[in-house]
PLY file of the C-alpha trace (Angstrom):
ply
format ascii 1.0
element vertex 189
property float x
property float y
property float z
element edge 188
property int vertex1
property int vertex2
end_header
14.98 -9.74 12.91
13.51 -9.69 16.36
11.44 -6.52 17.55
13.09 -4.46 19.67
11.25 -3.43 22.93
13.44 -0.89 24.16
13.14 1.63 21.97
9.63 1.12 20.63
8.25 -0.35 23.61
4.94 1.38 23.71
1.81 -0.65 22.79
1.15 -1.03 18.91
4.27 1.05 18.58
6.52 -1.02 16.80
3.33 -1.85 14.16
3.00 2.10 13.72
6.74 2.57 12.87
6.53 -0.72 10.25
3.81 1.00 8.56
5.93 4.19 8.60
8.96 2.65 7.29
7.11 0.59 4.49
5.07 4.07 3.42
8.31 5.78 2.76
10.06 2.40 0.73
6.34 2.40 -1.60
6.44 6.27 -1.68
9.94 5.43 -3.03
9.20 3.28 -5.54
10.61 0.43 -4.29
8.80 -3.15 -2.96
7.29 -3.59 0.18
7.06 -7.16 1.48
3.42 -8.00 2.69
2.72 -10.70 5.02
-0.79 -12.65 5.45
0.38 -15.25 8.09
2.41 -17.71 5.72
0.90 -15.61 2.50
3.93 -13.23 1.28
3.58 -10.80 -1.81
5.69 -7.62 -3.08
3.45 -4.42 -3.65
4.74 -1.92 -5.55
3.27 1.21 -6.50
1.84 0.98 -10.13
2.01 4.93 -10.53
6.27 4.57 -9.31
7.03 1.55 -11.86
9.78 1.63 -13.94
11.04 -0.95 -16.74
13.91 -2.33 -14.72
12.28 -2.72 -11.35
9.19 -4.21 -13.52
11.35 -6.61 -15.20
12.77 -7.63 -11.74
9.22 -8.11 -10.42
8.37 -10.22 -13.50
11.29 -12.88 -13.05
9.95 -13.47 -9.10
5.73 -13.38 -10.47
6.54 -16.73 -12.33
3.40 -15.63 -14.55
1.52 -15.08 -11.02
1.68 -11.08 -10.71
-1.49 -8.97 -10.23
-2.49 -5.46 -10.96
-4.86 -4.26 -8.28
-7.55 -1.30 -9.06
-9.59 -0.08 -7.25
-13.46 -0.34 -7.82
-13.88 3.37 -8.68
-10.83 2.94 -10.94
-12.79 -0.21 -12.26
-15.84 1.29 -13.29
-14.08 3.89 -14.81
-12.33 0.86 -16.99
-15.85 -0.03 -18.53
-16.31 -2.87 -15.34
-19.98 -1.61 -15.05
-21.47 -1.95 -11.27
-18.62 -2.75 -9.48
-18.32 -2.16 -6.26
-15.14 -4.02 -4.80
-11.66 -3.68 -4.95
-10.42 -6.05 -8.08
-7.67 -7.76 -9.86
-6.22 -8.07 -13.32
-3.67 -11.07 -13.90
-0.84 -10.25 -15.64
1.49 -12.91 -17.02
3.75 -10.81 -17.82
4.46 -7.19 -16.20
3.91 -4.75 -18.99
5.06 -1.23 -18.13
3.15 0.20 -21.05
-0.38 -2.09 -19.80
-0.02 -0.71 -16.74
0.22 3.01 -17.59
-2.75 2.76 -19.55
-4.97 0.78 -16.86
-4.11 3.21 -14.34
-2.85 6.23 -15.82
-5.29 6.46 -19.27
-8.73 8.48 -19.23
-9.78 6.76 -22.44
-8.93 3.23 -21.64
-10.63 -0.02 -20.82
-10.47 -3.52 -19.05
-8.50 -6.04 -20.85
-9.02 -8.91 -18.80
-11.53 -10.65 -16.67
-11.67 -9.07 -12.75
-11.21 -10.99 -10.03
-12.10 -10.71 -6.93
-9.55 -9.16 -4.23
-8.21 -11.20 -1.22
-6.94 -10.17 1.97
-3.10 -8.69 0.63
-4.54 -7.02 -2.39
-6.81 -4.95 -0.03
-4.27 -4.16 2.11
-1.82 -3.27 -0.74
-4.30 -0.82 -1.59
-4.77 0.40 1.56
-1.00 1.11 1.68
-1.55 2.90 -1.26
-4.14 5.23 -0.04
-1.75 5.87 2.81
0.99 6.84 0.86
-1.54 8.78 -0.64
-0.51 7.51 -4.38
-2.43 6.50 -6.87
-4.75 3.21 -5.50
-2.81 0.98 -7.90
-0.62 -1.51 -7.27
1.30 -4.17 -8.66
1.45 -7.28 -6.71
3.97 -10.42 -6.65
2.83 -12.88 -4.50
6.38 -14.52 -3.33
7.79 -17.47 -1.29
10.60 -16.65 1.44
13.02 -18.36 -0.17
12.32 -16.51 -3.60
13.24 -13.45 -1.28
16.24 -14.16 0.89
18.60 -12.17 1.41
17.12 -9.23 0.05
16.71 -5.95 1.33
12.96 -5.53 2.15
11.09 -3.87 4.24
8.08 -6.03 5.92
4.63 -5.27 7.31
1.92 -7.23 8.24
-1.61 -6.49 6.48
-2.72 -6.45 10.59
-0.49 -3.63 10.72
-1.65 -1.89 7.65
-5.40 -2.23 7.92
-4.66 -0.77 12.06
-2.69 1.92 11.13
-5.02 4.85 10.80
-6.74 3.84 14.38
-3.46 3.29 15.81
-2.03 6.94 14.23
-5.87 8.67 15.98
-4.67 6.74 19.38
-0.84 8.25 19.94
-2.26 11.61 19.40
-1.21 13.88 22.28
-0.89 17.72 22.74
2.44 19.10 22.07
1.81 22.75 22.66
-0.51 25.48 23.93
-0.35 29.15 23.07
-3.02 31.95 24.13
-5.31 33.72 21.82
-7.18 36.46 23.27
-10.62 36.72 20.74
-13.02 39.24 20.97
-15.57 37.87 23.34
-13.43 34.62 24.59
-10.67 36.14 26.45
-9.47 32.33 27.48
-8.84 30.74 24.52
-6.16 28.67 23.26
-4.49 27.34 20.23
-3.75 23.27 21.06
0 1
1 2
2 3
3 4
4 5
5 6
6 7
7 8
8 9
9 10
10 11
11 12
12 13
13 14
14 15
15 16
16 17
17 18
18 19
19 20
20 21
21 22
22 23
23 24
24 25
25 26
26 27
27 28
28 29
29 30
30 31
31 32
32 33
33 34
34 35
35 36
36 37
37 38
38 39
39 40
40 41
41 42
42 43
43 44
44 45
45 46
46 47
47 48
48 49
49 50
50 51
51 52
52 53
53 54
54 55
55 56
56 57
57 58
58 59
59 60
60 61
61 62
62 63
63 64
64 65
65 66
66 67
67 68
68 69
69 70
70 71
71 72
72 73
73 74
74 75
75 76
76 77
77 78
78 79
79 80
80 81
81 82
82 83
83 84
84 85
85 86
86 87
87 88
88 89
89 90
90 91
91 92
92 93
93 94
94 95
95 96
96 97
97 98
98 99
99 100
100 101
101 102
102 103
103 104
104 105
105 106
106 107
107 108
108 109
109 110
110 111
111 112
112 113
113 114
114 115
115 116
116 117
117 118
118 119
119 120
120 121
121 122
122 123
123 124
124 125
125 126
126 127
127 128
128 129
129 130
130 131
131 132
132 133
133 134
134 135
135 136
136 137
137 138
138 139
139 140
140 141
141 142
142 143
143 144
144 145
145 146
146 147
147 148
148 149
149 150
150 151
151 152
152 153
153 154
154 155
155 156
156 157
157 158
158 159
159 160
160 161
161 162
162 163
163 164
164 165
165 166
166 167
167 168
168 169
169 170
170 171
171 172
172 173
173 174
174 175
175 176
176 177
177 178
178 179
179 180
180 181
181 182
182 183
183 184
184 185
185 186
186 187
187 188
């Protein structure tokens, strides 16, 4: 679907409102789409998944899906010294291994970590921006595995921007006096 530039014409605009619209979907518990250039992947929100969205997920992963912790979640899992963001394969989405490597106090790593790439950092930067839990499930996917279906896309350019591009469309939308003791001119902004 083409970009409109009527409504949304303002620089880095339509990126903002992509991030937006993906943030609520995650926050939802539903998919988001990720692109990397030609490099697609579904994120969803480990803390959100439930059985039948998992068991969805699992048909697309084709044994490929990845659980994505973060390094402070890591360590906390017994990975000693790490200090990057990491991944867990998981041939199979299970609901109940997934609770317990993010949810769990007592538990531990299961699997060899792997190092991160470019969409598992920015799935976990959507995370953090949906402020949920930095876990995520990702299904890396091919666009015809994904036709048709109702998802909402955002590029990782977009995500990793966002926060810079939020501080940039800041503007004042009101002033109202407060006469202090001592600073008779200021204002509320």
């Amino acid at each position: 679907m083409p970009k409109s530039r009527t409504l949304f014409g303002r620089p880095g605009e339509t990126e903002i409102i992509a991030v937006d619209r993906a943030l609520a979907e995650f926050r939802a518990g539903r998919p988001v789409l990720l692109r990397d250039g030609e490099n697609l992947a579904l994120a969803l929100s480990a803390e959100l998944a439930d059985a039948d969205i998992a068991g969805r997920l699992d048909t697309l992963a084709e044994g490929n899906a990845r659980l994505v912790l973060s390094a402070a979640r890591l360590r906390r899992l017994g990975a000693k010294g790490r200090s990057e963001t990491g991944v867990l394969a998981m041939p199979m989405i299970d609901i109940a291994r997934v609770e317990a490597l993010t949810l769990k106090i007592d538990a531990r790593v299961d699997a060899p970590v792997g190092p991160a790439n470019a969409l598992d950092a920015a799935a976990l930067e959507l995370a953090g921006l949906a402020l949920v839990l930095p876990a995520i499930i990702l299904v890396p996917v091919t666009a015809t595995q994904i036709a048709g279906e109702p998802l909402v896309e955002v590029a990782i350019t977009a995500i990793n921007g966002y926060r810079a591009a939020q501080v940039a469309t800041l503007a004042i939308v009101g002033r109202a006096p407060v006469p202090l003791e001592g600073a008779p001119d200021t204002e509320f902004v």
